[in-house]
VMD Tcl script that draws the C-alpha trace (Angstrom):
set ca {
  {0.00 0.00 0.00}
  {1.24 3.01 -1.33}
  {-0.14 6.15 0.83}
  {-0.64 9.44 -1.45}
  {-2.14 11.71 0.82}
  {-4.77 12.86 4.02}
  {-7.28 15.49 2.52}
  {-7.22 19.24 3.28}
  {-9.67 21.58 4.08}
  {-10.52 23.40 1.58}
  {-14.08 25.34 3.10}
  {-15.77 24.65 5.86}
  {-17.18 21.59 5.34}
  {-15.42 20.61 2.22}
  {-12.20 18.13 2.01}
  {-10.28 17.18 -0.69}
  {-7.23 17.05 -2.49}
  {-5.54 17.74 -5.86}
  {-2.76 16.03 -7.51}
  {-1.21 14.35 -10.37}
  {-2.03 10.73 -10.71}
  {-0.67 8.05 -12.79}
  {-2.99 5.82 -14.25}
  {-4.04 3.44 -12.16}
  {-6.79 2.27 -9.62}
  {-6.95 4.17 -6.55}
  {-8.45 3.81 -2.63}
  {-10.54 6.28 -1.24}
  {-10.48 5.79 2.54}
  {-13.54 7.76 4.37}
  {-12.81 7.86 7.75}
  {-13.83 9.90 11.07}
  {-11.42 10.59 13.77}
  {-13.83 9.26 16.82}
  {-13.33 12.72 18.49}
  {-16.89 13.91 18.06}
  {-18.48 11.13 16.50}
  {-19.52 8.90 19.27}
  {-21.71 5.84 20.69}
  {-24.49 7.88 22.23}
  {-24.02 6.94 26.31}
  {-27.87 8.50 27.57}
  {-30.69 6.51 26.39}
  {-33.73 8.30 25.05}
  {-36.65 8.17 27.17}
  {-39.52 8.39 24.39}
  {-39.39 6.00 21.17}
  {-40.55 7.40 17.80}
  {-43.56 5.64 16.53}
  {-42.86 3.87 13.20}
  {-46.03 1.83 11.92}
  {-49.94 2.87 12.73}
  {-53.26 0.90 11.88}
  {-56.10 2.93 10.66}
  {-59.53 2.83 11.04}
  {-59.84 -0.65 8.68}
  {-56.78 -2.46 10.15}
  {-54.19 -1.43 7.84}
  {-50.99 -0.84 8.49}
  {-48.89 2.04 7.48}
  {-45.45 3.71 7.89}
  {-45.41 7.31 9.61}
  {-44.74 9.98 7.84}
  {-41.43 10.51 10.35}
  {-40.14 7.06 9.47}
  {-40.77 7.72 5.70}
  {-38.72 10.74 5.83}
  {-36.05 8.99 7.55}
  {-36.22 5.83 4.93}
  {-35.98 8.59 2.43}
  {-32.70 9.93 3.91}
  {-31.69 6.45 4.16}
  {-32.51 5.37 -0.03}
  {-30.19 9.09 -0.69}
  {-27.28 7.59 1.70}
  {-27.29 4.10 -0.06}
  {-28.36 5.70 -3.54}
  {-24.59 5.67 -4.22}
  {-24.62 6.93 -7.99}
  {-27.25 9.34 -7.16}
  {-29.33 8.31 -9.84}
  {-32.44 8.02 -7.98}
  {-32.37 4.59 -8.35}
  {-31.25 1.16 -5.63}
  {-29.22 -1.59 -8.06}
  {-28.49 -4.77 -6.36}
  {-24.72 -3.44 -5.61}
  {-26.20 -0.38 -4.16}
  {-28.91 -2.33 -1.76}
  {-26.48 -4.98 -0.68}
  {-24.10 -2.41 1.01}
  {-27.62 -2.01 2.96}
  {-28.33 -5.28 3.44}
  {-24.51 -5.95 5.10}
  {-24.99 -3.40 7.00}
  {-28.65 -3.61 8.95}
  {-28.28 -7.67 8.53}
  {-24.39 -8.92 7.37}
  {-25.75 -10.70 4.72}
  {-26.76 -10.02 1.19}
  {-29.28 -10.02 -1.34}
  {-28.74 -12.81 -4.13}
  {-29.75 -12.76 -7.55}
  {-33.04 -14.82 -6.94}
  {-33.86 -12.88 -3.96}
  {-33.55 -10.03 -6.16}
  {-35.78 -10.78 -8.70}
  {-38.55 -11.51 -6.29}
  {-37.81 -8.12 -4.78}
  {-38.45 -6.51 -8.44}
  {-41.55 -8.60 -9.24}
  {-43.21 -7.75 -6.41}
  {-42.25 -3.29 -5.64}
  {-41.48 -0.54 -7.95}
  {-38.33 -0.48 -10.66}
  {-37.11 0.83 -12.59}
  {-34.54 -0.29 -15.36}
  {-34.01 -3.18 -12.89}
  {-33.41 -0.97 -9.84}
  {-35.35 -0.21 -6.92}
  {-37.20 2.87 -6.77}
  {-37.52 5.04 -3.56}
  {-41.37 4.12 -3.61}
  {-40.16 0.29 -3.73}
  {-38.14 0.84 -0.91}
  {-40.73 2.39 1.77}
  {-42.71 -0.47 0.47}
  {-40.07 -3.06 1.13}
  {-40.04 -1.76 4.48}
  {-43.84 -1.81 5.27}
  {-44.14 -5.41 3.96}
  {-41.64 -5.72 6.38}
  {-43.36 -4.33 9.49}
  {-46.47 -6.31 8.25}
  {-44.72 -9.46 8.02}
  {-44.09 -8.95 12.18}
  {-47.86 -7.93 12.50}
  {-46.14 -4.37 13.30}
  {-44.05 -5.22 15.36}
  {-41.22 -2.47 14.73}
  {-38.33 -4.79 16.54}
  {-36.49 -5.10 13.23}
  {-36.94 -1.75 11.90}
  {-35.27 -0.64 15.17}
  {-32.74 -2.84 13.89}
  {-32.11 -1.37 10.59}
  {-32.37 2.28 12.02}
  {-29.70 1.81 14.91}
  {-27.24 -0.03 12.36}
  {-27.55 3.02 9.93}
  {-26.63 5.35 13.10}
  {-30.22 6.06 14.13}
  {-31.12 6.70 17.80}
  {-35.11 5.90 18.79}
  {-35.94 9.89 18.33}
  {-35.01 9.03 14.58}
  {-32.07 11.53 15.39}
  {-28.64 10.61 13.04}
  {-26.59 10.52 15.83}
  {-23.77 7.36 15.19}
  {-23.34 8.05 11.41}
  {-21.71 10.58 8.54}
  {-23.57 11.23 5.28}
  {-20.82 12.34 2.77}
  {-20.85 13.01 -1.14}
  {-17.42 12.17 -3.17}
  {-16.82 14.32 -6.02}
  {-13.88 13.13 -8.16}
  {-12.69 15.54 -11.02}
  {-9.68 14.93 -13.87}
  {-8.46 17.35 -16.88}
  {-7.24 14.71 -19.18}
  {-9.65 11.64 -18.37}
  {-13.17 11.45 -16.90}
  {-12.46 9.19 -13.44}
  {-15.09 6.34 -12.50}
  {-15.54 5.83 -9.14}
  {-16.86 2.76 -7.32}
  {-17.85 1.93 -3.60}
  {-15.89 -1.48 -1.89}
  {-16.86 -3.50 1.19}
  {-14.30 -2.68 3.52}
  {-14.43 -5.39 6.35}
  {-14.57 -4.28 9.89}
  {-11.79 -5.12 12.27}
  {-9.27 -5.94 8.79}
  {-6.86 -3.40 9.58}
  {-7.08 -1.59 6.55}
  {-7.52 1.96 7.73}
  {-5.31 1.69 10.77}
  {-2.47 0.79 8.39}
  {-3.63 3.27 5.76}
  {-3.25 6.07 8.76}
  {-0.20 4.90 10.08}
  {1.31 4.63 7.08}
  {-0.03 8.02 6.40}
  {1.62 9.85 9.43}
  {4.93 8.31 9.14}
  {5.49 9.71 5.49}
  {3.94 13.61 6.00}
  {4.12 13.40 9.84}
  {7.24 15.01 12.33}
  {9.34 12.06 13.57}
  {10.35 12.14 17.58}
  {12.41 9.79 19.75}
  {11.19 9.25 23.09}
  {13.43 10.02 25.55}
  {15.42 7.23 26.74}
  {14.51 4.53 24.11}
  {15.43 4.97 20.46}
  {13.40 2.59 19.40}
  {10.47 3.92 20.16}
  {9.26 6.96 17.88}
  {6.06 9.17 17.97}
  {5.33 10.03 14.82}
  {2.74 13.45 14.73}
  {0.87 14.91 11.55}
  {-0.70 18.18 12.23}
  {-2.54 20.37 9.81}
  {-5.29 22.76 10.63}
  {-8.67 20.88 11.35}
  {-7.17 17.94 13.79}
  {-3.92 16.20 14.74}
  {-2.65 12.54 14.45}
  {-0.01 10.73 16.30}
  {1.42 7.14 15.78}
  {3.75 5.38 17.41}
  {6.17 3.36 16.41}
  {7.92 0.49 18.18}
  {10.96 -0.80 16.54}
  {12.08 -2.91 19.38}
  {11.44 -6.75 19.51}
  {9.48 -6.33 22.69}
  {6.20 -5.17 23.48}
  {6.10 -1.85 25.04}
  {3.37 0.33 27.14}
  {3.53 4.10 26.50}
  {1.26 6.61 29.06}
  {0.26 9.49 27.68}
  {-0.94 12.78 29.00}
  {-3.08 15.28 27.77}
  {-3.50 18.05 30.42}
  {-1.43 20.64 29.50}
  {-3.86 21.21 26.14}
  {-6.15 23.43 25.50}
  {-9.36 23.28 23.98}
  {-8.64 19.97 22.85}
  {-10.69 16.58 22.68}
  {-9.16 13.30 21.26}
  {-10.94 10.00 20.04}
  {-10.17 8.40 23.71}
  {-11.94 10.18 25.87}
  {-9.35 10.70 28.38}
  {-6.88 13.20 28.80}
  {-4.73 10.42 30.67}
  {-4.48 6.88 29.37}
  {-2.05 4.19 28.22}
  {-1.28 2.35 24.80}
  {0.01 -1.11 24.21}
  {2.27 -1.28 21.37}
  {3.18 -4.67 20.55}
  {6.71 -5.43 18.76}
  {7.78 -4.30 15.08}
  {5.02 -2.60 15.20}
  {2.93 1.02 14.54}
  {-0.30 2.07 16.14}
  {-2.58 5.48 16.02}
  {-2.09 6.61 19.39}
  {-4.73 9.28 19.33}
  {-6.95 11.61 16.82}
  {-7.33 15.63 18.47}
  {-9.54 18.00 16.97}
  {-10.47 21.49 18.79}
  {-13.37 21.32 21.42}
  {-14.59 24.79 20.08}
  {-13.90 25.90 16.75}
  {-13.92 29.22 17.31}
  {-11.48 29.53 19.66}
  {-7.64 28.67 19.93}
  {-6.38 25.27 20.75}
  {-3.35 24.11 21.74}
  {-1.77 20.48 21.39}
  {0.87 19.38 24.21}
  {1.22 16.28 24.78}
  {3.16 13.90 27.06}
  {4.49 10.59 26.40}
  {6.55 8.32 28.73}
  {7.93 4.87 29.01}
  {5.91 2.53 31.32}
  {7.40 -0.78 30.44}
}
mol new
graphics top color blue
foreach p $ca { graphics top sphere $p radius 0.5 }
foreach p [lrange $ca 0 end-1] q [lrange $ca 1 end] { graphics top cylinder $p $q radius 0.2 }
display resetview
């Protein structure tokens, strides 16, 4: 794996970067840093209705869960065309259930709600859901399901989860662009951020073991720091936050300790400013335990 680059900030709510590329396939790595972005810790107290019966017995979706399942179909809606293809749905599916969709399954789901050129249409979907809820006589146990996997709490509040849009743009070619499974727990962004820091990032030996380097990437939005254990033992490192300002990192501590196991890197900790608007300041700590 060959790192290029982190993205900048180029507005206020606008990465990217620009470059020369070779031709050539290339990863696009999405990530958030933890620091703000959290598992919600309070529980809400009143649950948002998602099914009612009417007068006759039927049952329908409320028009608060439809406008969430619409928010939903634009998130998964990958090529923006309006439109769920199998590829598209099955990055659902893997996500509310970890399995996916096959071709038979498929075809049943198109004979039975709304396409379009083969592809599920945002009517389809809502329907998809509501036969669903029907299929559990309303009971909404699974829709919970599929709403706190996409980052929904039970006030239908996006509270676990990112939306984003990638734009890719070229002089000389016109770029395709294609969404991957990335498996959980592979490793894949860890090393992609490690590897990351060690080529942009400043380089410093902790005091009283050369083998042991913190590596620290800094640029204006949030700060990075890996370290690196070159030794052929495995090493614990404390580190302390306290003497920063306006600061939160991805651990929730200001004081904690890392295990850093032999020939090995690992992202210490992610910092980003606790207020925007005001000045923050980075100083961090890092000793030798053991």
């Amino acid at each position: 794996m060959v790192v290029i680059s982190f993205f900048k900030l180029f507005s206020k709510k606008v990465f990217g970067w620009t470059g020369e590329l070779g031709p050539g396939i290339y990863w696009l790595i999405p990530f958030t840093t933890g620091c703000r972005l959290r598992k919600e810790i309070q529980p809400i107290t009143e649950e948002a209705q998602l099914v009612y019966r009417d007068e006759t017995g039927e049952l329908f979706l409320t028009k608060e869960f439809r406008s969430t399942l619409s928010d939903i179909f634009e998130v998964i809606d990958l090529d923006g065309n309006g439109l769920l293809s199998l590829e598209e749905y099955n990055f659902f599916e893997l996500r509310t259930s970890g399995e996916k969709c096959d071709e038979d399954a498929w075809a049943v789901c198109r004979e039975n709600f709304d396409t379009k050129k083969n592809e599920l249409t945002r009517q389809g979907f809502m329907d998809l859901n509501l036969m669903e809820a029907n299929d559990r006589e309303g009971d909404p146990r699974d829709l919970w399901v599929t709403l706190l996997s996409m980052g929904y709490n039970k006030a239908l509040e996006l509270t676990e989860a990112c939306p984003f849009v990638i734009d890719v743009y070229a002089d000389k070619c016109k770029p395709r662009i294609k969404a991957v499974h990335m498996e959980p727990c592979s490793g894949q962004l860890e090393k992609a951020v490690c590897k990351s820091v060690l080529s942009k990032g400043d380089a410093k030996v902790m005091d009283g073991n050369e083998n042991i380097i913190v590596h620290t990437h800094k640029c204006d939005t949030w700060i990075t720091s890996v370290i690196e254990n070159k030794s052929g033992d495995k090493v614990i490192i404390h580190i302390n936050n306290e003497l920063s300002k306006n600061c939160i990192n991805n651990r929730g501590l200001n004081i904690f300790a890392v295990e850093v196991a032999p020939k090995s890197t690992m992202v210490c900790q992610h910092v980003m400013p606790l207020n925007e608007r005001q000045e923050w300041i980075y100083y961090c700590v890092y000793s030798l335990i053991s």
